[in-house]
N, CA and C atoms as a LAMMPS dump frame, in Angstrom:
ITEM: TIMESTEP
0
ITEM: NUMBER OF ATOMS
153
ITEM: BOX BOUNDS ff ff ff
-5.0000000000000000e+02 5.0000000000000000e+02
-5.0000000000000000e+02 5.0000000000000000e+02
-5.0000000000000000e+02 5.0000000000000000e+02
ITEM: ATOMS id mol type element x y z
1 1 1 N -126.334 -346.813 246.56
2 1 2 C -125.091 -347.295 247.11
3 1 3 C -124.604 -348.483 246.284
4 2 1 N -123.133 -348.13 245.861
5 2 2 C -122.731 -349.541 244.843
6 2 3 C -122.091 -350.189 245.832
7 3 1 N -121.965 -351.456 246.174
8 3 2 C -121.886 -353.034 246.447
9 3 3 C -120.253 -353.372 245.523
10 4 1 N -118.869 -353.237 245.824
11 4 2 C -118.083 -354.333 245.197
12 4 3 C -118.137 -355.668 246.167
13 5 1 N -117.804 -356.129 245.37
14 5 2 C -117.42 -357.642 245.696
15 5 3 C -115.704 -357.771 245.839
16 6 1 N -114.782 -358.637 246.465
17 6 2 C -113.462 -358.591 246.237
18 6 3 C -113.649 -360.427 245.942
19 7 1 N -112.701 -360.965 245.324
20 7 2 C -112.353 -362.466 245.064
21 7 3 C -112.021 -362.395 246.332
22 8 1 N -112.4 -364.23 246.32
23 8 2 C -111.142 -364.372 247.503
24 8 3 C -109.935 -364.776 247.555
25 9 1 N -109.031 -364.784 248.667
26 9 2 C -107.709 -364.247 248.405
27 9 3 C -107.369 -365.335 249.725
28 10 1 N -106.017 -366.156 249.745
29 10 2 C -105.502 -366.66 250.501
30 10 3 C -105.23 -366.541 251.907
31 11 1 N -104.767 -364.413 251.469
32 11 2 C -104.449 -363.42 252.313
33 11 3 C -105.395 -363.762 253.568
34 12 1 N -106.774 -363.9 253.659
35 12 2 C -107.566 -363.49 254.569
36 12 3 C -106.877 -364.516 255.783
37 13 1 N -107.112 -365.835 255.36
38 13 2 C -106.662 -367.024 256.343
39 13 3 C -105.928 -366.789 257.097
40 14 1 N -104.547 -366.571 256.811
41 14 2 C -103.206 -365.406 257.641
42 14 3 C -103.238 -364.418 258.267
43 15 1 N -104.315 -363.435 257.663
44 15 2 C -104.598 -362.397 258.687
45 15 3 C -105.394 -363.262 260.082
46 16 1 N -106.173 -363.941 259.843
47 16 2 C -107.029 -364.142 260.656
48 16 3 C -105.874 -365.16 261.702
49 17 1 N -105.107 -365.962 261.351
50 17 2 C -104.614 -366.424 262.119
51 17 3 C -103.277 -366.026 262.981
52 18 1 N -102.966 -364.637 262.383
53 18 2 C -102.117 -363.763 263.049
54 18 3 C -102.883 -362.699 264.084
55 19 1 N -103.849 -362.522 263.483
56 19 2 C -104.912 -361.932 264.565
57 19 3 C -105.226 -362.907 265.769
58 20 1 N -105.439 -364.192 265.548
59 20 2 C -105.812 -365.205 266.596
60 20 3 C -105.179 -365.01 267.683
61 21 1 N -103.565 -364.969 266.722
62 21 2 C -102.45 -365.22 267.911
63 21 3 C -101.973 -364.055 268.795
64 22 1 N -102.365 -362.914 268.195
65 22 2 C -102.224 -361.492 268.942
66 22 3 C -103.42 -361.526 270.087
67 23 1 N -104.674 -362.502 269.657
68 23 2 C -105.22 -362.149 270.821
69 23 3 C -105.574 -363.264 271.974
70 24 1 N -104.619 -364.417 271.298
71 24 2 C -104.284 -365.326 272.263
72 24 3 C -103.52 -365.131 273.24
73 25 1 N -102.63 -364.267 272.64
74 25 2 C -101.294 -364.067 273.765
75 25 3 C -101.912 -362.76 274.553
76 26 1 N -103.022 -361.82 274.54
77 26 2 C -103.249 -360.662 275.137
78 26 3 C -104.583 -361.213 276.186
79 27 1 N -104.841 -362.415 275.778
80 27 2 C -106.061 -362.71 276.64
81 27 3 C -105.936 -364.365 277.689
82 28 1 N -104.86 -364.902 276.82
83 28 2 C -104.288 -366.343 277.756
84 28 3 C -105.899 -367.103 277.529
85 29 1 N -105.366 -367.749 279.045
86 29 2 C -106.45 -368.913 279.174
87 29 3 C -108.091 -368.134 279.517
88 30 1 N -108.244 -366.608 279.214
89 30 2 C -109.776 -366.337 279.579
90 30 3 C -110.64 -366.687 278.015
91 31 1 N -110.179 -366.859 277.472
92 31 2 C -110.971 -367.099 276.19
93 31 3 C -111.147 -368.695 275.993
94 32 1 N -112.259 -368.913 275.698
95 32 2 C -112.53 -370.12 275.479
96 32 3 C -111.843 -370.439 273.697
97 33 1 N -113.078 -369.86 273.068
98 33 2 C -112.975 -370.286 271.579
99 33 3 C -112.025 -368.642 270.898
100 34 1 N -111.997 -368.357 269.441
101 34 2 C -111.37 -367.543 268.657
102 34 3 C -111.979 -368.325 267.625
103 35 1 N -112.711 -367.458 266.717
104 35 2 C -113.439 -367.917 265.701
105 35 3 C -113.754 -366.862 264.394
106 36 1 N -113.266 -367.331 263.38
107 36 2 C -113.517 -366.85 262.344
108 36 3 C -114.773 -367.075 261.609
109 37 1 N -115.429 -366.059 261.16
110 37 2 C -116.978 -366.161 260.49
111 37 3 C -116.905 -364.909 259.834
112 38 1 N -118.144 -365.281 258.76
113 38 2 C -118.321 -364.217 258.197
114 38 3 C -117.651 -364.757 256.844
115 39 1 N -117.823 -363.606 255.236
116 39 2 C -117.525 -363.932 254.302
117 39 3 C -116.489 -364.456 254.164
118 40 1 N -115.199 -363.834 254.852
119 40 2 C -114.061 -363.985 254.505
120 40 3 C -113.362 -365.485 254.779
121 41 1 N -114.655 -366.161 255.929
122 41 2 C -114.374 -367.513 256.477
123 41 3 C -114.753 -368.479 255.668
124 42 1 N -114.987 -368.512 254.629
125 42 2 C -115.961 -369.609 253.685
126 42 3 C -115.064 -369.474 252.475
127 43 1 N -114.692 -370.404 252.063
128 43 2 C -113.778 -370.452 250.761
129 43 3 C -114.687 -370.472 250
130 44 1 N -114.097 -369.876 249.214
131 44 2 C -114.773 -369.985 247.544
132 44 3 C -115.801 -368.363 247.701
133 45 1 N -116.232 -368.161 248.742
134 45 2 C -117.157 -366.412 248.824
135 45 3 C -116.682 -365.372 248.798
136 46 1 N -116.412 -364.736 248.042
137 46 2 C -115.856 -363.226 248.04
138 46 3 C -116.882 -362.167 248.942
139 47 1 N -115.862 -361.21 249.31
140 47 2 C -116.276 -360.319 250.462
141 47 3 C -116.791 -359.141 249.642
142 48 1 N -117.374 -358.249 250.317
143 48 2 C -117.804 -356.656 250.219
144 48 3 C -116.495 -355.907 250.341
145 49 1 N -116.226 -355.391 249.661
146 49 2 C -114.648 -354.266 249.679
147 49 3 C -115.129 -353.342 250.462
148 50 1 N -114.903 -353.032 251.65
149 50 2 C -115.135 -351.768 252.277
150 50 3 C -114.265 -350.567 252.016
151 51 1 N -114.289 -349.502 252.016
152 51 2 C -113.883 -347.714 252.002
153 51 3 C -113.259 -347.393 252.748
């Protein structure tokens, strides 16, 4: 199994914080936290390109 790597990309930050807000507004005050982790959360680490 080959492994890419992708750079990282600005893009991710925006997704993630347009995602936040889609599931801020679908869940209100039951959510405590919304948290980004994982490769795409760490500047400077490029991700696994998934298929």
């Amino acid at each position: 199994m080959k492994v890419r790597l992708q750079p990282r990309t600005p893009a991710w930050a925006a997704e993630f914080a347009r995602a936040r807000g889609r599931l801020a507004a679908a869940f209100g005050d039951e959510l405590l936290a919304i948290e980004h982790f994982g490769s795409t959360a760490v500047e400077g680490l490029p991700r696994q390109a998934g298929d």
